[in-house]
N, C-alpha and C positions, 0 to 999 in steps of 0.2 A: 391464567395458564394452569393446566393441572399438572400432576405432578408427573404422571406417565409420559406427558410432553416434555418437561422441564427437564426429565432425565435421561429420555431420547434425544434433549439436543445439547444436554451437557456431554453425553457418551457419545455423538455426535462426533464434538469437537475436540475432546480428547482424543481420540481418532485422528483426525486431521493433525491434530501438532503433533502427535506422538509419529504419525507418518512423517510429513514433513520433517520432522529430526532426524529418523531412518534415513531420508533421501537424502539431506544434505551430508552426514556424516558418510553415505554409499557415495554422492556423486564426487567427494573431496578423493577420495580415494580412488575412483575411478578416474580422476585427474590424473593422482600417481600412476598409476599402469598407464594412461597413454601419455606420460611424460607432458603434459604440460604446466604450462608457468603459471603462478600465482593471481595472476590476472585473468586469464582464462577460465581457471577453477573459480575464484573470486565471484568473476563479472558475470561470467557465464551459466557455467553448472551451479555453483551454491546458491545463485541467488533465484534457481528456478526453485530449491528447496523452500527459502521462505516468502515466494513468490505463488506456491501450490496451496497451501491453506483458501488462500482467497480467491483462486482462480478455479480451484476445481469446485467449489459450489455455486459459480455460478452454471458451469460449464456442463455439470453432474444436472443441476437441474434442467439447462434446455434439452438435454439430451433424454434422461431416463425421466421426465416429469411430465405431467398434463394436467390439464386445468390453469392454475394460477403457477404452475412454475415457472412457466415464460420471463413471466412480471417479475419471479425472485433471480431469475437467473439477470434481467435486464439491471434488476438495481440493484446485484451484485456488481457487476460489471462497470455502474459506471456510480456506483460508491465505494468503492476502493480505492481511483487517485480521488474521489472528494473527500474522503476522509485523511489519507494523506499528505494533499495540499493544504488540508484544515487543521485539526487533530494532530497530525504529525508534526507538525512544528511547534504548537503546544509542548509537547509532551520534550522535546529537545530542550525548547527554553526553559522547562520547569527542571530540567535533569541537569543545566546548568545550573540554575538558579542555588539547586538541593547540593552538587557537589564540589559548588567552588562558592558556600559562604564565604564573607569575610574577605575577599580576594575584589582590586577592581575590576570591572568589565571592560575590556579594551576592546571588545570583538571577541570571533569565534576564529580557531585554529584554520578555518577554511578558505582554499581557494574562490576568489568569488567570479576569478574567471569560468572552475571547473562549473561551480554551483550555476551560474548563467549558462552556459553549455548545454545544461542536464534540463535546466527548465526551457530552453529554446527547444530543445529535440522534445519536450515534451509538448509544450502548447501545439506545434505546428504538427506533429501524428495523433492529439488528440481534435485537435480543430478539423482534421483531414478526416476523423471517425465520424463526428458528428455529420456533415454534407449527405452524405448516403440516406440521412433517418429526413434530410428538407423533400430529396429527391432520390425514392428508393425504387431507381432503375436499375433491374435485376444486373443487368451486365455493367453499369456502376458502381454498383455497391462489389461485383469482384473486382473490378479493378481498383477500386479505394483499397480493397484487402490484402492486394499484391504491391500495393505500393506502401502500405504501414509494414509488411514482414520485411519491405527493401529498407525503410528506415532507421528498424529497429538494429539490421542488420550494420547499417553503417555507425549508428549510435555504438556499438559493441566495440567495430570498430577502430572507432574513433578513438576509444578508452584504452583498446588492446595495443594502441600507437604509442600511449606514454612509457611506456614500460614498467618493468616493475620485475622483481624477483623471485626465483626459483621457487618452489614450498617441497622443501622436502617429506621423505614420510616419518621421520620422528617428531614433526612438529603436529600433526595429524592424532587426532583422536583415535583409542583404537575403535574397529570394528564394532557393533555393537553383535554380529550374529559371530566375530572370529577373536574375542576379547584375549584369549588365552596364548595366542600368538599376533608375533608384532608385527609381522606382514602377511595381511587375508592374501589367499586364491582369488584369480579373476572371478571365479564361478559364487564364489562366495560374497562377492561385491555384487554382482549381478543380482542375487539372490535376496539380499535386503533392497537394492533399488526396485524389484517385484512385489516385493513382499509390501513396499511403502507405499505404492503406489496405489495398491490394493485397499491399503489402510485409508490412505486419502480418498477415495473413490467415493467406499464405503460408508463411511463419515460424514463427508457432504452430503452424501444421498437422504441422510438419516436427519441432520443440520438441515438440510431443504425442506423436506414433510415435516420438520418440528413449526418452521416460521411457516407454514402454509395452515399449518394448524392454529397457530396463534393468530393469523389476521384470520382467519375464518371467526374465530370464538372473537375477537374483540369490535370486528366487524374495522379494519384498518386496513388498507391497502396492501396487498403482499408488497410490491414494489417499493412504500416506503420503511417498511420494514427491514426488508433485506439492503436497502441503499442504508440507513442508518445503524442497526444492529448487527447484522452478519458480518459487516467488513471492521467494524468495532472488534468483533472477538476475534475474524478470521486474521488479521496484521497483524497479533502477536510477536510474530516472530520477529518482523522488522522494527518495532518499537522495543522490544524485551534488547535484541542484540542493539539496535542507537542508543538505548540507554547506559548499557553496559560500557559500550564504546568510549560515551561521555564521561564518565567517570573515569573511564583508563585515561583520562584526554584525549582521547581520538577524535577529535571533532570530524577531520576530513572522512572519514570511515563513515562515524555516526549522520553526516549528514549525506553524505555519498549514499550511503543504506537507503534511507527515502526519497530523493530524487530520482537515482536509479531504478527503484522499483515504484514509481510514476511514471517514467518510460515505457516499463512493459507492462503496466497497466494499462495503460494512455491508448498501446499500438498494438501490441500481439494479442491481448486479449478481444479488444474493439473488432480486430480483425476477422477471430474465429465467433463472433456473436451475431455479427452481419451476416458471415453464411451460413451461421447455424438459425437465425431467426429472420423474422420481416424485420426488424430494426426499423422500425414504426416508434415513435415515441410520443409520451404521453404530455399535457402539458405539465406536471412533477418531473420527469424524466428532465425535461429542456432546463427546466429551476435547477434540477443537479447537475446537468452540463454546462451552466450558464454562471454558478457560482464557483463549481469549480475552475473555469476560464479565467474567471476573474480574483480566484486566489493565486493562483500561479503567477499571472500578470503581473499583479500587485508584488509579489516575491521578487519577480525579474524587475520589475523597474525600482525598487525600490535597493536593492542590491547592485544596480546599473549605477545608480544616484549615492551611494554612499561609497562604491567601492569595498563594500565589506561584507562580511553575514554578521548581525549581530542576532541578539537572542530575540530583541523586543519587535526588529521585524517578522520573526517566524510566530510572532504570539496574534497580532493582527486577524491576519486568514481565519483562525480557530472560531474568529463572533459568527462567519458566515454557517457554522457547524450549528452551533445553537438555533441561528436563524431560519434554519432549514423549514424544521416543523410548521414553523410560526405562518412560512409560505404554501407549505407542500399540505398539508392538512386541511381539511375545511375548520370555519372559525368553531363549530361547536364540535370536534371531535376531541378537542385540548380541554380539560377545567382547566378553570380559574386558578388553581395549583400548579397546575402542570406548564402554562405559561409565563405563574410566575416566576418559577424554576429556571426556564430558559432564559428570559430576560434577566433573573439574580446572574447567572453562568455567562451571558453577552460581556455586562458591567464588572464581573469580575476579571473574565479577558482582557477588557478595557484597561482596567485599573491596573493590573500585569504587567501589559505592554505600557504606557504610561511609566511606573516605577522602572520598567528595566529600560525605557527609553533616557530619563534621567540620569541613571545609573552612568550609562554607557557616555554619554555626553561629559561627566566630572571626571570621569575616566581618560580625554580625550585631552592631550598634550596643548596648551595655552599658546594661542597666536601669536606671532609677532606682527 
C-alpha cells in the first residue's frame, strides 16, 4: 500500500468515528427534546450512531462507486455481523478475562433468555436476507426487504416492552457544537446530527477508493477485503463501548451492544443492499454467509444448553474469523507466513476457549 492510500483511509476513518460520535451525542439529545425514555434513545437512536461507521461504507460505496465497489459495498454488508458473530465475542471474553483477574468465573452478568432473543431475531432476518441472492426475483427480493424493515421493527419493539427508565439531560453529555451551555437549541442539535452525517458520508466514500485501491495494487478481491478489513476498523465503536461496559460490569449492556447491532446488521442493512444491488453472490460471499449462520447457531444453542453466557462460549465463533481466508482465498494468494499466522491465531482461540471453559467449570457449585 502506498502512503497516499494509507492516509486516505486512515483520514478516511477518522472521519467516520469522529461523525459517528457527533451523531450519537446529537441523536441522545435529540431524545431529550422529544422526551423519550431511555430505551428508545438507547435502542433506537444511539445505536444508529455506532451502527453508521459500518453501514455507511458499504451503503456510500453501492451508491456513489463503480467498478469494484459493488464487491466493497457487498462485503461490507455482510462482514459486519460475521465479524460480530466472530471477533465480537472474542474481544468480550478477552475484556473479561483482562478485568476480573483473580476472580472465579461463574458466568457472565447476562440474561440468556435476553441473549437467545437477540440471536433468534437475528438468524431468522439474516437467513430471510440471504433467499433473495438463491432466487433474485426482482419483485422477491422487495418483498424479502419489506418484510426484514417489519422484523427489525418488532425486534425494537420487543426490547421497548421491558421497560426501562427515563434519561434525563444532566446525565447526557454536553453538546459538542453547544458545549458552553447546558441545554442546546433544537436547531443546534439538528445542526451536528447534519454536520455528522456529512462526516460519515464523506469518510466512507474516502475508506471505499482506499480498499478499491489496495485490492487493485495487491491483485486481492475487493469483496474479501472489505468483508475482513473494513468492518474490523468500521465496529469500533461497538467494541470500544462492550469493553468499557465490561469493566464497569455491565455485562448485560456490553453484550446487549453486539447482539443488538447483529440485528440491524443482519436486517436493515441486508434490506437496503438488495435494492440497492443485484444481490448476486459470489461463491466467497456464501463462505461469509454460511459461517456467519453457523457462528450465531452455535452461540444460540450452546447458550440454550447451558442456560448461561459464559466467556469460553463467545471465544469458540472467533476460529471461524481466522478460518476465513484459509477458504475464501485461492491456495496460493496466502504465503506460507501468512497461513501460518492464521492457524497460530485458530489454536490460540482454541487454547482460550479451552482455559476459560475450565475455568468456568471449577467455578460451578459441587453436585449433590
Amino acid at each position: 500500500m502506498d502512503e497516499l492510500t494509507a492516509v486516505q483511509m486512515a483520514f478516511g476513518l477518522c472521519m467516520v468515528l469522529f461523525g459517528a460520535e457527533l451523531f450519537t451525542n446529537g441523536v441522545e439529545w435529540l431524545g431529550v427534546k422529544l422526551r423519550l425514555g431511555e430505551g428508545a434513545v438507547g435502542s433506537v437512536l444511539a445505536a444508529l450512531g455506532t451502527a453508521l461507521p459500518e453501514t455507511a461504507v458499504p451503503m456510500t460505496a453501492i451508491v456513489l462507486g463503480g467498478g469494484e465497489a459493488d464487491q466493497v459495498g457487498m462485503g461490507g454488508i455482510l462482514g459486519a455481523p460475521f465479524l460480530l458473530a466472530t471477533l465480537g465475542g472474542l474481544v468480550l471474553a478477552l475484556a473479561a478475562v483482562l478485568f476480573r483477574a483473580g476472580h472465579p468465573a461463574g458466568g457472565m452478568a447476562v440474561s440468556s433468555r435476553a441473549f437467545r432473543r437477540d440471536l433468534a431475531f437475528f438468524l431468522v432476518g439474516f437467513s430471510l436476507s440471504l433467499a433473495p441472492a438463491a432466487w433474485p426475483a426482482p419483485w422477491f427480493k422487495a418483498s424479502v426487504a419489506c418484510l426484514l424493515i417489519v422484523w427489525y421493527v418488532v425486534f425494537v419493539r420487543a426490547h421497548l416492552r421491558d421497560g426501562d427508565k427515563a434519561k434525563s439531560a444532566p446525565d447526557l453529555r454536553p453538546l459538542y457544537l453547544n458545549r458552553r451551555h447546558g441545554h442546546p437549541s433544537a436547531v443546534a442539535v439538528l445542526a451536528q446530527i447534519a454536520l455528522a452525517l456529512l462526516l460519515v458520508v464523506a469518510g466512507a466514500h474516502l475508506l471505499t477508493r482506499g480498499v478499491e485501491s489496495v485490492a487493485a495494487e495487491r491483485a486481492v478481491p475487493a469483496f474479501v477485503l472489505s468483508a475482513l478489513v473494513v468492518p474490523l476498523a468500521t465496529e469500533l465503536p461497538e467494541t470500544l463501548n462492550s469493553v468499557l461496559w465490561m469493566r464497569d460490569r455491565k455485562d448485560a449492556l456490553a453484550v446487549g451492544n453486539i447482539t443488538g447491532a447483529m440485528v440491524f446488521q443482519g436486517t436493515l442493512v441486508p434490506a437496503i443492499g438488495m435494492l440497492l444491488t443485484d444481490w448476486t453472490f459470489t461463491r466467497t460471499a456464501w463462505w461469509t454467509a454460511g459461517l456467519t449462520v453457523a457462528a450465531a447457531s452455535y452461540l444460540l444453542m450452546a447458550v440454550h444448553l447451558a442456560s448461561r453466557v459464559e466467556p469460553w462460549t463467545l471465544v469458540v465463533p472467533s476460529i471461524a474469523y481466522f478460518a476465513f481466508p484459509l477458504v475464501a482465498f485461492q491456495p496460493h494468494a496466502l504465503s506460507p507466513s501468512a497461513r501460518l499466522a492464521l492457524v497460530a491465531a485458530m489454536l490460540a482461540s482454541s487454547a482460550l476457549c479451552a482455559a476459560l471453559w475450565v475455568r468456568s467449570r471449577r467455578a460451578l457449585p459441587p453436585r449433590r
